[in-house]
N, C-alpha and C positions, 0 to 999 in steps of 0.2 A: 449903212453908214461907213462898214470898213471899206466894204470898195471905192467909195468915194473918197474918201481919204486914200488909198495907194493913187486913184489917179492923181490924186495933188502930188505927191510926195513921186510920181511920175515927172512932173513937170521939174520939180526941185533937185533930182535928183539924175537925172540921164546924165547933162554936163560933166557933172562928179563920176558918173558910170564910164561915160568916153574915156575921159583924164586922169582914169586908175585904173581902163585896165592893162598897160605897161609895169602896174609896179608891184612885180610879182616877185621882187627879188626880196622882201621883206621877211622878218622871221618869220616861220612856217607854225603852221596852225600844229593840232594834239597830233600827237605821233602818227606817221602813217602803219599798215600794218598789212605787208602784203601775203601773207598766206600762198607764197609760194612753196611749190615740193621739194623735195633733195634732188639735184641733179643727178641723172639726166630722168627725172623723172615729170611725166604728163600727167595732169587731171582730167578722167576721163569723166564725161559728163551730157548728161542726155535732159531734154526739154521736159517739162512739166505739162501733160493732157488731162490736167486736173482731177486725177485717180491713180488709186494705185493699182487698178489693172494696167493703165497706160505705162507704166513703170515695169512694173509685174512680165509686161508681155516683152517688153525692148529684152529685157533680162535674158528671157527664155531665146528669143528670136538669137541674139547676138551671142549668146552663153559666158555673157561678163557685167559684172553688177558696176554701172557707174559710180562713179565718188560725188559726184555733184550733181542736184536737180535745179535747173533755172524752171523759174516761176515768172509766168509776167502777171505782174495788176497794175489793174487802173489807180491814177491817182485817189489816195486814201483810201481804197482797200483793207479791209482788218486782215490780220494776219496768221488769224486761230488754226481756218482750217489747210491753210499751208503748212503752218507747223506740224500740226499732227502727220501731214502726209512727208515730211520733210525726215520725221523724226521715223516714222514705219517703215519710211524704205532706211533706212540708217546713210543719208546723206546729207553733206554738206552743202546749204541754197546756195543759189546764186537767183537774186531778186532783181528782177529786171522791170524798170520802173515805168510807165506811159502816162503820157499828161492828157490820155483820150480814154473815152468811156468804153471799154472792151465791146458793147453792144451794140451801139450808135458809132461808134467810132468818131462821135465827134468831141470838140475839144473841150476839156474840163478848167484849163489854164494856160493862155498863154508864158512864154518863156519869160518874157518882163515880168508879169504878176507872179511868177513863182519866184525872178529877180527880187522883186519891192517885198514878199512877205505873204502872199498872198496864201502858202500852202505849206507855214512855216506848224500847223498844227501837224498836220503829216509827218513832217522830218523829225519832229519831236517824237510823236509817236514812235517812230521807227528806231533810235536812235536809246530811249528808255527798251524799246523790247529786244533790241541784239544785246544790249549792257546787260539788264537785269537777270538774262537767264545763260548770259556768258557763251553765247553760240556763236561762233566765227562763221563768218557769210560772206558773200563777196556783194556787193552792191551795182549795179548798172544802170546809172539814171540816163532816162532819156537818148535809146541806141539808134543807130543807124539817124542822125542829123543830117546828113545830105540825103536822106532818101525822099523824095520831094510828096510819097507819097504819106508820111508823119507829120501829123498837125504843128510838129515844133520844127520840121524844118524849115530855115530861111528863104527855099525856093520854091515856085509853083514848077510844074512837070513840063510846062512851056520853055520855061529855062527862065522867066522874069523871076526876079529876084519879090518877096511879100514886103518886104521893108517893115519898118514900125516897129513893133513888140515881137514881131519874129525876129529880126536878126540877127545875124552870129555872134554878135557884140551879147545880146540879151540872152543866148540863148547860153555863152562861156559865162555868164555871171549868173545866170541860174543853176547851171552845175556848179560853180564856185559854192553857192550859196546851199545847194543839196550834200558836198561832201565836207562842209564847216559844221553844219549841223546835227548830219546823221552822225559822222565820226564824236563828235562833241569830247570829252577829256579838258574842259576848260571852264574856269567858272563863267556866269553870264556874263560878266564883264570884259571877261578874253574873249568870247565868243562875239561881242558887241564890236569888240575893239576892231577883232578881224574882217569883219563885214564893211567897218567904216573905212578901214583901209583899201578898199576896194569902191567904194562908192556905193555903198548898201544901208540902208534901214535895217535898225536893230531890229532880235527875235521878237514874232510878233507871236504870240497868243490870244488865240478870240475869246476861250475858255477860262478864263484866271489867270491872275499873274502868272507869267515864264520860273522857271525854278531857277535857283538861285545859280545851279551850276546843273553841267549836261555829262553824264558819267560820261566814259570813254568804251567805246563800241569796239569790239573783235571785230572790224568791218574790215574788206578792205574794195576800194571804191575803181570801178574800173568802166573808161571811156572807149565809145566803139562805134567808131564809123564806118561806113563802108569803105574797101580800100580805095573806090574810084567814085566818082559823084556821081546823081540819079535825079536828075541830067546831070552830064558833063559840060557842063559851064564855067566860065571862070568867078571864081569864087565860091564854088560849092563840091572842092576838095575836102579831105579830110584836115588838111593844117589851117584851113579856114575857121573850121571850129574849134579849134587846139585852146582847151583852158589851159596851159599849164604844168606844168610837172608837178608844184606842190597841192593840185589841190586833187591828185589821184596816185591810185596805184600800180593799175595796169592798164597796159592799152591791146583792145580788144577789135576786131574787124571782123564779119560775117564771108562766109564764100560757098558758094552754091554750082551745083554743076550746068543750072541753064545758062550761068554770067560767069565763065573759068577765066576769067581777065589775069592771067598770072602775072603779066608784064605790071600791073595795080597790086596784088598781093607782095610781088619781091617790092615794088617800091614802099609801098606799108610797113614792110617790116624793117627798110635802113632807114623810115623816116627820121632826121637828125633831132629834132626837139626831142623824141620818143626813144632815141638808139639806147637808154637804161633801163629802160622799163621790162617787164616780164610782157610778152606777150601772149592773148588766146583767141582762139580761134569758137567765138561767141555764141555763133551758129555756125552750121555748115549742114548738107544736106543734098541729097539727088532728088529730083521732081521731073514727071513727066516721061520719062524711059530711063529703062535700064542702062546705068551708067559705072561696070565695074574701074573702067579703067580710070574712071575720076577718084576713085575711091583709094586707087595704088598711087597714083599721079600727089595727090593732096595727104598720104601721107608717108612716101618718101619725101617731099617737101618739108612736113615737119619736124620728120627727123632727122634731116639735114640743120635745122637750127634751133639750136641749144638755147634761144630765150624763149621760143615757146615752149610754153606752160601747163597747158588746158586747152581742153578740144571737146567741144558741145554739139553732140548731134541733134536737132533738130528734126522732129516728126509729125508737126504741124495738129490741129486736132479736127474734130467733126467724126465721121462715119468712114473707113477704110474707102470706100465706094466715091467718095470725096474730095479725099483726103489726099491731095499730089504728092504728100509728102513721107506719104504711110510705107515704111523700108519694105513691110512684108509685099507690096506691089512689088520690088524689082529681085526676084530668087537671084540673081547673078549681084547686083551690088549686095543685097543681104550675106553672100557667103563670101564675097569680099572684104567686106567689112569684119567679119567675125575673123576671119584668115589675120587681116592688116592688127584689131587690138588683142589680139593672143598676149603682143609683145611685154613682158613683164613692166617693162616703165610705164607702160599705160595701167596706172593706180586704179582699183576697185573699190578705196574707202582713204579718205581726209582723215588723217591722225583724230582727229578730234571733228565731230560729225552732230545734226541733232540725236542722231539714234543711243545718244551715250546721256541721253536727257528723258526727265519723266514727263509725263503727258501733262496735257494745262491741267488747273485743278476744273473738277466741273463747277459750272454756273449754280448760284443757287437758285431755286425756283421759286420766284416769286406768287407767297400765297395774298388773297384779297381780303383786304381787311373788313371782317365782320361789322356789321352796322346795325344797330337799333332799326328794327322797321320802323318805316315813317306810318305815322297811323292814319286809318281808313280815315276820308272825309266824311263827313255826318252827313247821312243822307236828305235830299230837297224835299218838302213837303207843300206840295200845293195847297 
């Protein structure tokens, strides 16, 4: 029945979608909260391979403990055993969100349906678990929007544009609607109000009434497209997707050494809507041969500018044998890389991290409750 109902509230509600989203200049939702470092300092930060030998081994390899693990899950993913792995290496997430099913890769929610409410139980979730246990995160919904090969981008690889519930329109008022919520700091009513200002359905709860009010998350929410479209189409830039200033914190781009498009990364980073923002560099990574000189290249780059922030290496997962993206494959970028983060501004630990937090409490185990045997039928007698 609820899907039937967002498609109504689909019909009702696109026009008010189109015709608000211009009107961004409105008071601004709970406080943002960007957890950037002291200048000139970087957060250094390595990919989540879902262990912590994967963690364990970067360490060893590069001989510098990241400050940050990004984590991707699929939409509504529980969070348990992130956390523990979040809280053992003593770093601060960066939760990187997908609206596909990590296995299937195929889509769990269109960007409209997360627009209308559709995955409003999720944002709650998430939103109750960065509050409650006061853990600064940074959040990532929905990355890399023009890369034509993510079920939420608005383009197919052809360069035709999908139209409908993918488009850039639905896909800025899904993240609108991802960082209203997870951020929360507002009672249900502020949090109503903001959405209708936008042309949104209030919070939806499938599970029992919505709470009365959404505490305020130590989040801070950051958007990240590629610096250049995937295709290069018009219209599937990264200002194509641009929610806004107020409904994030940083703005994030990927760059990889088989696509060195520098001429796209310096334009990302004067982008004029984004020129206040903290920037980081989301992913990055060598694949395929050994690439030291991409390693010096990218980052005398970013220490040449003073808003980037963060800088996430990327090491892909599966089996080394695999794995294109596995550093211990290229000895020459590997010893580059260790040489490039020596540099003291590239930070080993987030002031305040999960590792300064105690482990979830355990689950209790659920015993079966005792029953009276049912008594034997009395036996047939011919």
């Amino acid at each position: 029945m609820y899907w039937r109902r967002v498609d109504g509230l689909r019909r009702l509600l696109a026009p008010l979608a189109v015709a608000a989203a211009g009107l961004l200049a409105a008071a601004p939702t709970a406080s943002a909260l960007t957890l950037v470092p002291p200048k000139p300092d970087v957060y250094l930060g390595v990919s989540d391979r879902g262990s912590l030998e994967g963690f364990n081994s970067f360490v060893e390899m590069t001989g510098k403990h990241p400050a940050l693990l990004e984590t991707y899950h699929g939409w509504g993913n529980n969070l348990n055993s992130s956390f523990e792995r979040w809280r053992e290496t003593g770093t601060r997430p960066i939760l990187a969100i997908s609206s596909a099913n990590p296995q299937t890769l195929a889509e769990i929610l269109t960007p409209e349906q997360i627009a209308l409410g559709a995955g409003d139980d999720y944002l709650l979730q998430l939103n109750q678990f960065f509050a409650a246990r006061g853990l600064p995160a940074y959040v990532r919904p929905l990355g890399e929007p023009n890369r034509c090969l993510n079920v939420w981008s608005a383009f197919n690889c052809d360069g035709s544009e999908k139209g409908g519930e993918h488009s850039t329109l639905w896909y800025k008022q899904a993240f609108r609607r991802i960082s209203t919520i997870v951020r929360g700091g507002q009672s249900l009513e502020g949090i109503n109000a903001t959405l209708a200002e936008i042309g949104l359905p209030p919070v939806n709860r499938t599970k029992g009434l919505p709470p009365e009010s959404l505490p305020a998350a130590p989040v801070s929410i950051i958007w990240s497209p590629l610096p250049g479209g995937s295709p290069r189409v018009k219209g599937n830039f990264p200002g194509n997707y641009w929610p806004g200033g107020r409904w994030l914190d940083w703005v994030g781009t990927d760059f990889y050494s088989e696509y060195p498009v520098w001429e796209d990364l310096a334009r990302f980073y004067k982008g004029k809507p984004w020129r206040n923002k903290p920037v980081s560099i989301t992913e990055w990574g060598v694949a395929g041969k050994d690439e030291p000189k991409f390693v010096k290249q990218l980052i005398a780059w970013i220490v040449k500018r003073p808003r980037v922030r963060m800088l996430v290496y990327y090491q892909g997962f599966g089996f080394p044998s695999e794995n294109v993206y596995d550093i211990a494959r290229y000895p020459k970028t590997l010893n580059q890389v260790r040489k490039k983060i020596r540099r003291a501004n590239f930070l080993t630990e987030a002031e305040t991290n999960a590792g300064m937090l105690p482990p979830l409490p355990a689950k209790e185990k659920k015993t079966a409750k005792k029953t009276a045997p049912k008594p034997k039928p009395a036996p047939a007698y011919n």
